[in-house]
Every structure is written in C-alpha cells, then in structure tokens.
N, C-alpha and C positions, 0 to 999 in steps of 0.2 A: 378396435383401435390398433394401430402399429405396434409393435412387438408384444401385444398381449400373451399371446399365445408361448412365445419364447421366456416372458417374465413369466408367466405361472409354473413354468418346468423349473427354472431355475431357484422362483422360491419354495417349490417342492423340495426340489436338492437342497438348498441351504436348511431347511427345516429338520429333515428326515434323514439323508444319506448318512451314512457309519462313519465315512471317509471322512476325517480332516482336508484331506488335499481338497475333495468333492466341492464339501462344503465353501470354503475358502475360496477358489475357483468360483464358485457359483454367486457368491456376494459380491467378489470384485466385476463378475460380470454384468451383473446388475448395476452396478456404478456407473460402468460403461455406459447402459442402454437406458441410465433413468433418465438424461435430458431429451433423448427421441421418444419416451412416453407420452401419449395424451393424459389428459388430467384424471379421468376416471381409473384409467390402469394403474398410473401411478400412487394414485391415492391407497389401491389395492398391494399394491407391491409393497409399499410403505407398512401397511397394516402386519400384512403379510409376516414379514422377516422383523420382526419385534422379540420373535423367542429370541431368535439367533443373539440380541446384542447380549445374551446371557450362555452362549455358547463356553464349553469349557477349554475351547482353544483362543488363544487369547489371539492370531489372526483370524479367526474367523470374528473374533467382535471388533478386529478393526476395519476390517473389511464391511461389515455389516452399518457401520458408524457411517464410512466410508460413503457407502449408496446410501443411507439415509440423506445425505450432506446435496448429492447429485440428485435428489430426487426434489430439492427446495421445497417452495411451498407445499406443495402435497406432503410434505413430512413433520410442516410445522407444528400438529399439535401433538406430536409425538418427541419435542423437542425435552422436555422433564425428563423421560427416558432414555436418551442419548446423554445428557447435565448427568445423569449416575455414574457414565463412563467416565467422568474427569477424578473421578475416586480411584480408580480400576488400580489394580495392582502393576501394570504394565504400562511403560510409558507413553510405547506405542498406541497403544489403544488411547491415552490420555491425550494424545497428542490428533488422533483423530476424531476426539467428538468433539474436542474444541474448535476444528477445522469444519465439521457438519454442522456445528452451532453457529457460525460464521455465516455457513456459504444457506443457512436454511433462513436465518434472520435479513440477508440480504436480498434474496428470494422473496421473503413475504412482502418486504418494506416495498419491492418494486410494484409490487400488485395494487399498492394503496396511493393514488392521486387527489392531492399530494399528498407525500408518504405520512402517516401519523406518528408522533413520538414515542409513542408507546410500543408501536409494533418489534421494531427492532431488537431490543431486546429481553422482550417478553413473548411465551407463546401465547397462542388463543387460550390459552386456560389462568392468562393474568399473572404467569410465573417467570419472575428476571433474572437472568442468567447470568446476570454480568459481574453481580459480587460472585459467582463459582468460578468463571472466568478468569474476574481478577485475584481468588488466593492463586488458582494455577500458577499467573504469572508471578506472583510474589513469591510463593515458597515451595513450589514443584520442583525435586532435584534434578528433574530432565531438563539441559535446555532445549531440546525439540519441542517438549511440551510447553513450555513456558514462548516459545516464540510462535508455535501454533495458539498458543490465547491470547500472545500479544495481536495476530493477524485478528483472530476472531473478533476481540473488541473493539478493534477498529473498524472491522464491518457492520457490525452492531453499531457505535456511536453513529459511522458515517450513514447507515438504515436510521436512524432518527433523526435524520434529513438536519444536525447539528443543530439543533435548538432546546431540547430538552435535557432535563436531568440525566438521561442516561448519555447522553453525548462528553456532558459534564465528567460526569466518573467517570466515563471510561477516559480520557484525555488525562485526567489526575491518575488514574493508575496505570498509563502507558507510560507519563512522565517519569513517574518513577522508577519505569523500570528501563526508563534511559542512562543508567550507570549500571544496568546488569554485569555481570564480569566475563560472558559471553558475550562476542562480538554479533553471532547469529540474530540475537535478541534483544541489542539494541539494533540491528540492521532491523529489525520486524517489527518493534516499539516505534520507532521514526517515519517506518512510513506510514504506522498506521496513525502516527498523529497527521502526517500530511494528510491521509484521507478526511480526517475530520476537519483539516479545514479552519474556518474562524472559531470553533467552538475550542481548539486548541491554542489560540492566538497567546492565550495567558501562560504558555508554557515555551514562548518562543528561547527564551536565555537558556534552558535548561538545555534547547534544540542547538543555539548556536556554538555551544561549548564542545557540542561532536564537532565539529570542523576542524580541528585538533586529534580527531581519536588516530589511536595506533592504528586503527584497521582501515584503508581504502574503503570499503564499500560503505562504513559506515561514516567516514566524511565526504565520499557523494550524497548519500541520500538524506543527508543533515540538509546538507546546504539544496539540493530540492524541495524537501517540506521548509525550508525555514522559506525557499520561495513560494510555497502553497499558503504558508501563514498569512500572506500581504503584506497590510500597515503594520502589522505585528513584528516583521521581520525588520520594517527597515531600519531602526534603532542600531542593531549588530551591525554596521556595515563596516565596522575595525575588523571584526572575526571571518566577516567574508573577506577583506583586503590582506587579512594575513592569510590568507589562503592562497594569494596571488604566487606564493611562493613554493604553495606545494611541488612535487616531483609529478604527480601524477596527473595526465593529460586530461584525464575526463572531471577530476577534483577543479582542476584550473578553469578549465571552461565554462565550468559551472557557476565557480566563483565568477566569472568576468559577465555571464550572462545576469549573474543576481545583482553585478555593479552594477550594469548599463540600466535598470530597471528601477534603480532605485535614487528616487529624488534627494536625498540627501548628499549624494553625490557633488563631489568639488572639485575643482582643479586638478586637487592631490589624486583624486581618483582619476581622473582622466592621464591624468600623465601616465600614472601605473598601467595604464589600458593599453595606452599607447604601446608603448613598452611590447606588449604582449603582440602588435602585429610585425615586430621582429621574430618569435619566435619560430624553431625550426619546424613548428607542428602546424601544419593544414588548420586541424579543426580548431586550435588555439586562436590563427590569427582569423579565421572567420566569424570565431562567436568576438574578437576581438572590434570587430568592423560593425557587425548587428549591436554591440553593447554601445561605440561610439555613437555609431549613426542613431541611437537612441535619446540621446542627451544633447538636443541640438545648442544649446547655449553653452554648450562645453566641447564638441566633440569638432566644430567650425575649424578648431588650431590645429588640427588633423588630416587634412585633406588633401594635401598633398601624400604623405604617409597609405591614406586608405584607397588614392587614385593608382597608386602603383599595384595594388592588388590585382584591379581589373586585368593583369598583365599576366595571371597566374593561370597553369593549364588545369587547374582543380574547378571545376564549374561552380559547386556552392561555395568555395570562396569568390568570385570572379560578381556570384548573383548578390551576396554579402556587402561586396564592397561599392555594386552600382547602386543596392536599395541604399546602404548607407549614406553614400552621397547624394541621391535623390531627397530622403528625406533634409540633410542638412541643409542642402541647396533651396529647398524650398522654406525650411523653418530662416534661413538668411533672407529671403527675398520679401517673404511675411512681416517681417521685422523692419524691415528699410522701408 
C-alpha cells in the first residue's frame, strides 16, 4: 500500500527514538501522510503509535492525537484512548484530542449510508464522548481547548446526521457556551451550531442575540448559522435589520442576504434594502440587488434603482442586478 513502508519507519521513530525533536517530527509526519494511507496501513499506523499518546513530552502526545485525528476511521476504535487526553495536563494536548475526536467521528459517520446516530459520537466499543467534550467546553481554563470541543461537538452532532439524542446535547451545550467570555469560542460554538442545522433550530434566539457581539467575526457567523437554522431563524428578523446598520461590510451583507430570504419580510424591510444599493461598497449593493430581486411582491418598487446597477464596471454586481430584474420581471408578468 502507498506509504507503508515510510509509516512503519516513522512509527518506529515515534515509539523508540530518545530524541524528543525525533519523536515529535515523526508524529506530525504521520498526520501528514495518514489521509494518503490505504485502509490496511493505516489501520496499522493507528495501532502502532498508541504508546506514544502517553509520551512524557507533552508535543509529542499532541502530535500523536494529532495523526490519530488524520488517520479517521481507521483510528475510530481507538477513540476511548485519545477521550484520556481531554484530561491531559497541557492544554495543547487537550485541545488536540478534542480536534481527533472531531475529525475521527466525522470520518466514521461518513462510511455509514445513511449515516447512523449513534456513530458519531460513539466509538465501535459503544463509548460517547460527547458529555467529555462538553465539560471541556464548560470548565477547561484554555479557551483553545474549549473551542477545539466546541468544533468537535459539532462534528459529532452534525455525524448523527441531526436526528438523534446526541445531536440534541451537543446543540444544548454549544448553546451555552454561546456567551463564553472568549470571542474564539463563541466564533467555534456558532458555527458549530450552523453545522447542526435543524437539530439546533430551538436555539435560534440565543444565535440571534450575537448580531450584537463586540467581536466582527462573531456577528458574521451569527447571522450565517442563524441563516443555516431556516424557519427557525426567520422570527429574529428585527436583530438581523439592526444589523443593517453595522460598520462592517461583510456583517451588512450578510444581514441584507438573510433579509432578502426571509418571508416575513415587509415594506420596512424592503425600503431598508433599498437603501443599501446606495451604498459606497460593491458587495453591499450586490447582495443588496440578489436580496431585492428575491422578494418579488416587494422588491417591483425598486427597479429603476436596481436597473442602474447594470451600468456598474463590477461584473457580479452588473450579473446581480440583471438576475434581480429577471426574476422580478417575470414574478410581475405571472401575476398580471
């Protein structure tokens, strides 16, 4: 199999060498080369490097977490044994077996058509990982680690293809740690509620109350998952409209795209829309033009406004403004 030969040298090294550096080098190399593994090797590689997670350098066991994480399913029933490192004395290391319990739960879930609820976050030996995950995210003093379990559990929920119990908890304890006092971790907590999708739908208010936060990234990617949530989302459409006012270009855009999308949408929102194909920003008044031309019973009082677009040397606004009139043009002609 392709790189057999080079993984048996290297989990030689990580096993046996004196060297820290050696060692460490050799784990991360193996991270490297565990998605070009075929399954037999890697099955082997995984087995392999099991001492190392109890290495007494504390990179060489994150490293070793590390390639576990790369090596997916081949490493899933070794996942109980990577779950010890979220105890580990070192954050880093805490912070990467939650990131290989992540990325190996997401891994197995994709191998099962359709994926089963259980897999995700349990290994083959019927062990759920998701209450270890979620104290990380509640009471680990790292926030690295705490937003490496926040990602985790949302690969996990989103691996139980959002229908089962574990989908459930994990969306209740990402929610909660939507008011974490690091920004990092609610940015990690939010999107991994978007990953879940409807199974997070009952958590939408908690979602829309970031469109507010101090932090930029963390009122983008609010107002993203509050658009992943759906009908869940469209209730908040006051907290996406006071977004219309943010400073920040890609906050704005975002807001005006989750307007145009959402049937609750009236007048007052259209006019505010409007509004925004003045503004001096390219991508503003394009998502401003796709949001209109979205809402054809609202967006008709527009059209002169959205026709002067076409006039613009920016191409995806110019494509923006003709789909928009297309669509409206035709939802008027429908209608008469």
């Amino acid at each position: 199999e392709a790189g057999a030969a080079e993984s048996a040298a290297l989990v030689a090294a990580l096993c046996s060498d004196t060297s820290e550096a050696v060692r460490y080098c050799a784990a991360w190399s193996l991270g490297e080369l565990g998605g070009e593994l075929g399954s037999d090797a890697a099955e082997g590689v995984a087995e392999g490097i099991l001492p190392a997670l109890r290495d007494e350098d504390a990179d060489v066991r994150e490293a070793t977490a590390r390639a576990l994480g790369a090596l997916g399913a081949s490493a899933a029933r070794h996942a109980p044994l990577v779950a010890v490192l979220l105890e580990d004395p070192t954050a880093d290391v805490r912070a990467a077996a939650a990131r290989a319990l992540g990325a190996i739960a997401s891994a197995t879930a994709s191998l099962s058509s359709p994926p089963s609820p259980c897999m995700a976050a349990a290994a083959p030996d019927g062990s759920d990982h998701t209450p270890a995950l979620a104290r990380v995210l509640r009471a680990d003093p790292s926030p690295t680690a705490r937003a490496a379990a926040a990602k985790a559990l949302g690969a996990s929920g989103a691996a139980a293809a959002a229908v089962g119990t574990a989908a459930t908890s994990a969306a209740a304890d990402l929610a909660a740690a939507l008011g974490d006092v690091d920004a990092d971790v609610r940015v990690a907590a939010v999107i991994a509620l978007g990953e879940l999708g409807h199974a997070a739908g009952e958590h939408a208010g908690l979602v829309a109350k970031l469109i507010v936060d101090v932090d930029q990234k963390v009122r983008a990617f609010a107002l993203e998952t509050l658009g992943s949530l759906g009908v869940a989302g469209h209730p908040y459409i006051d907290e996406v409209t006071a977004a219309l006012d943010d400073e920040d270009v890609e906050v704005l855009a975002l807001a005006i795209g989750l307007l145009g999308g959402n049937p609750n949408a009236t007048s007052i929102h259209a006019d505010a829309l409007s509004a925004a194909l003045h503004s001096d920003d390219v991508s503003v008044r394009t998502a401003a033009a796709r949001a209109l031309g979205s809402m054809p019973a609202l967006g008709a009082a527009y059209l002169e406004l959205i026709v002067s677009l076409e006039a613009s040397e920016d191409e995806d606004e110019r494509a923006a403004a003709s789909e928009a009139l297309l669509a409206l043009r035709v939802a008027a002609a429908s209608s008469s």
